[in-house]
N, C-alpha and C positions, 0 to 999 in steps of 0.2 A: 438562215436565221439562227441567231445561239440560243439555246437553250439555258437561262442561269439558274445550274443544278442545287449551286447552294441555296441560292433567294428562294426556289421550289421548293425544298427539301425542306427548311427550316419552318415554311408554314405548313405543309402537311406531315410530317415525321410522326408528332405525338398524336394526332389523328389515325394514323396509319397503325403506329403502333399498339394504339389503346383498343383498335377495331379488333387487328390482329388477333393481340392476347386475348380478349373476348372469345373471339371465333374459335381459339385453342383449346380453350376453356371447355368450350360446350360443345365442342368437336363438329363445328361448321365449319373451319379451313384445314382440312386434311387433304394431303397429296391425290386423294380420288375424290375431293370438292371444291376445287380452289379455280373453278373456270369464270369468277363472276370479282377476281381481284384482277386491276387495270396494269398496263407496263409503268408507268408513273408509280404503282402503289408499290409496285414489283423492286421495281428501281430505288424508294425511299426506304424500304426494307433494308436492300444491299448498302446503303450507302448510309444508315446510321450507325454505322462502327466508326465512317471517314469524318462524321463532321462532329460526331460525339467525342470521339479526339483530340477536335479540334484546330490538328494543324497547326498549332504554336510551337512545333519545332524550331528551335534553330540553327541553321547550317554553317560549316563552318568556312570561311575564306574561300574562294576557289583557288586552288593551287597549280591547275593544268595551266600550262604556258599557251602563250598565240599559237606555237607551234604545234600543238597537240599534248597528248600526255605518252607515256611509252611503257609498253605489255610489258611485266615483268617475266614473263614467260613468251619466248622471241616464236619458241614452235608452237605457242597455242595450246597445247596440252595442258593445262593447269586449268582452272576455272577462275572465272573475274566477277563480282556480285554488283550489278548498275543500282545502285539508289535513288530511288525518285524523292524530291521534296517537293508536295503540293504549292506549298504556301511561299515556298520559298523558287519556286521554278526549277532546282538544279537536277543534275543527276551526280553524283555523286561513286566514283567506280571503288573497287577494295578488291586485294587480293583473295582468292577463295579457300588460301593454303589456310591449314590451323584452325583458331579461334580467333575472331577481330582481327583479321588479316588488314595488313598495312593499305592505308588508302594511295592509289596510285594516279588520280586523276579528276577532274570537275566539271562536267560541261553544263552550260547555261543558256551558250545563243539559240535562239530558235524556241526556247521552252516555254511553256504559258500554263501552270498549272497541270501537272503532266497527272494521266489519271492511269495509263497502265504502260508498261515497257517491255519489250520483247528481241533476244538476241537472234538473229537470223544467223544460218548457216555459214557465213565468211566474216562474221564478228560482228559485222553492224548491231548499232541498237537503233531500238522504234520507239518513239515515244506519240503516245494520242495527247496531248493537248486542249484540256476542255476550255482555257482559259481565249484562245484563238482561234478554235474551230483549225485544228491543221494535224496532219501527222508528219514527224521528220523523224530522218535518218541519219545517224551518224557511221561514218567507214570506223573500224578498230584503230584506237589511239588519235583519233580527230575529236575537234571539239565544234565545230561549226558544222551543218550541215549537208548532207551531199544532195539531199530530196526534200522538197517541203509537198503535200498535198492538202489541199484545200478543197476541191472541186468533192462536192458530194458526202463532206463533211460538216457533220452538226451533232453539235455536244457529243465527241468522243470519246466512249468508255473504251469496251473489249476491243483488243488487239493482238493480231498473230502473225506471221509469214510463211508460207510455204516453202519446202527445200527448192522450189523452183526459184522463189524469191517473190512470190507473189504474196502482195499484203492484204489483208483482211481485217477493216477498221466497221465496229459496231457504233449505228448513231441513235443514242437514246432519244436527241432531238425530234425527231421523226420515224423512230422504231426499224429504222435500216440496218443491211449489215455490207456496205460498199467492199467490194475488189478493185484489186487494182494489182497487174500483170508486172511484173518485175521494170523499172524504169520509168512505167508510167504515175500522170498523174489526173487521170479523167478515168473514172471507174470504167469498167468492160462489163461488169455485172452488179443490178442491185435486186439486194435480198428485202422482200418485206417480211422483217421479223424481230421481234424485239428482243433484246439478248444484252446482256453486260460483259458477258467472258466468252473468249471466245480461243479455239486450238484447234491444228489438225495433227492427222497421222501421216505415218509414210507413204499412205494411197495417196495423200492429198484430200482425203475427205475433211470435210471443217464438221465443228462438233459448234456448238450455240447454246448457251447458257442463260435463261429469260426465266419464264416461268417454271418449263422444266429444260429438258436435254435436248436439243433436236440435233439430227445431222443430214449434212449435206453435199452428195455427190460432187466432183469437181465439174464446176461449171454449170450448178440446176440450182435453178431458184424454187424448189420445191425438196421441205426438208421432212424426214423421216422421226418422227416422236420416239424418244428409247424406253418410255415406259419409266422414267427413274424418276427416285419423289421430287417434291415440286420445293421451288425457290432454288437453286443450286445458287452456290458461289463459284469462286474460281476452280480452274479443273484443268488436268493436262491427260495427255494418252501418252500410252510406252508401247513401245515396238511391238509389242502383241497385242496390241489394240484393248487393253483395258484402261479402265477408265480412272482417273483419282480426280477426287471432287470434295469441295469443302461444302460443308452444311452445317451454319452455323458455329460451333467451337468444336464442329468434330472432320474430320479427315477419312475419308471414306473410299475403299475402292471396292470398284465392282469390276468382276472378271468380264472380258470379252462376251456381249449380247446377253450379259445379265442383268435383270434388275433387282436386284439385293444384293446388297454390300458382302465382300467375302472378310471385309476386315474394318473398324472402325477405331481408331484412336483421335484421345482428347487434343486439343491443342488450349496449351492455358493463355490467358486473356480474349483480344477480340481479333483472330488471324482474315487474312483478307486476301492473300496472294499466293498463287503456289508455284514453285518452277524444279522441274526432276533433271539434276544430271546428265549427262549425255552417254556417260557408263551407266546409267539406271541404278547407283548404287547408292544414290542420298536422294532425299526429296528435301524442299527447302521450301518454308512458309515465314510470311511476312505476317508481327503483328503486334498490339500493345498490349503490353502489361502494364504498365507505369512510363512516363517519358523518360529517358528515351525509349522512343521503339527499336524491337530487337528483328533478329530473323535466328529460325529457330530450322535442325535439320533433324533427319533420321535416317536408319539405313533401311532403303528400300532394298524389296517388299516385307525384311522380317522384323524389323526394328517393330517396338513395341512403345518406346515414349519418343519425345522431341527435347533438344537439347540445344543450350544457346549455341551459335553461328558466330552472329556479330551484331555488338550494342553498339549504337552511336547516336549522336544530334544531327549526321548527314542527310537521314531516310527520316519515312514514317510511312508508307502504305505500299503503293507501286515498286515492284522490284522487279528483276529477271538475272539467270546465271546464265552465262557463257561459257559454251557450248550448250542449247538447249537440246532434251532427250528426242524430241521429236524428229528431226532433219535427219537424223541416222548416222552412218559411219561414215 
């Protein structure tokens, strides 16, 4: 069954929100009282920055040929920024060199409202699909895809991949978080837990991002709470297993098995998506200021503010960089 996130969201948001700010107010929803707010309520939260937006970007021509589009960097060493456009279905690829790196690429078949994108280890991108209920995959420099999954998907938000190759698609539809073992497309394991974002480390542990943080051994459908405050946004892990996690307009990491922040910077407008380098030396967030939406970088872990990336009409929410930090060397 699909879930239609927008048609839900748009009648409960200003309920949600009004309850919220209430509860803030008089300090009934704090990160140690917030066990009596629903995944739906969770979900409308994460998702009025996406439709407060509105998605009236618009995208420009696709330019990728039937044949594919072609890496401007042959050995892969460079970084490539995937641009999702909700409203518009594309992905939309750009060099990572510079500022506003040249666009090199467009892909469209297979998209249906793409809600999050993730580059696995040999280049491919993933895109979850809320518009079709499916998650696909693209090979580096294709534009049609190699894998479509359907089976065990409903309303897909968070999406990752393991350096094994194994994908990991969150379904708000029904509060699941489906695997699926590199190749296949009939889940191996389901998670019941409600989550929007989602990432692993080089264990292979998966992290889950719902009401608060949970994590999850490879292959247990029984997840570990981190103790971190409650509602997270998007969030990625670095090689030493700490944590960067957005919360609201600020950017926050916490050191390996802690839960308080070692560092907190702003991010101006409403950011939504985060993706760290594969050198761990930029971290990269997706978000709006004014249309167009931009993507904004910093240098991790000392950089102190965020600084434009790349403006355009191609994106507006969903992103990912390639090579992502997690898969390793």
């Amino acid at each position: 069954m699909s879930f239609d996130f927008r048609s839900h969201y748009r009648s409960t948001a200003l309920f949600v929100l009004a309850a919220l700010t209430a509860g803030c107010s008089s300090g009934a929803l704090t990160p140690g009282n917030s066990g009596n707010v629903t995944g739906a309520q969770a979900a409308s939260l994460r998702l009025n920055q996406m439709l407060a937006a509105g998605h009236g970007v618009s995208a420009p021509a696709a330019r990728a040929g039937s044949g594919g589009w072609f890496h401007p960097d042959k050995k892969g060493k460079k970084s490539l920024i995937y641009w999702g456009n909700f409203d518009n279905s594309t992905i939309t690829i750009y060099s990572g060199k510079g500022v506003n790196g040249k666009e090199v690429g467009q892909i469209t078949t297979g998209l249906s409202e793409p809600e999050r994108l993730f580059v696995g280890a040999d280049g491919s991108v993933y895109a979850t699909n809320i518009g079709n209920d499916t998650v696909t995959g693209y090979k580096a420099g294709t534009t049609s895809p190699f894998i479509t999954i359907s089976n065990g998907v409903n309303s897909p938000t968070g999406l990752t991949v393991d350096a094994a190759g194994t994908i990991y698609c969150a379904n708000v539809g029904n509060d699941t978080i489906t695997v699926y073992p590199k190749g296949q497309t009939t889940p191996s394991l389901t998670i019941s837990y409600f989550a929007e974002y989602l990432a692993t480390d080089k264990q292979d542990n998966l992290y889950a991002a719902g009401s608060g943080v949970e994590e999850f051994a490879p292959g247990s459908s029984s997840g570990k709470n981190l103790g971190l405050p409650a509602y997270p946004g998007a969030l990625e892990v670095d090689r030493s297993g700490n944590l960067i996690v957005l919360y609201g307009g600020d950017v926050e990491y916490f050191p390996a098995g802690s839960t308080s922040p070692s560092k907190e910077i702003s991010v101006s407008g409403s950011p939504f998506a985060l993706s760290l380098s594969k050198n761990e030396k930029e971290l990269y967030v997706s978000t709006e200021v004014s249309v167009p939406f931009d993507i904004q970088s910093i240098a991790y872990p000392k950089g102190t503010s965020f600084s434009n990336k790349l403006t355009t009409n191609g994106g507006d929410w969903p992103f990912a960089v390639s090579p992502d930090a997690a898969l390793g060397d």
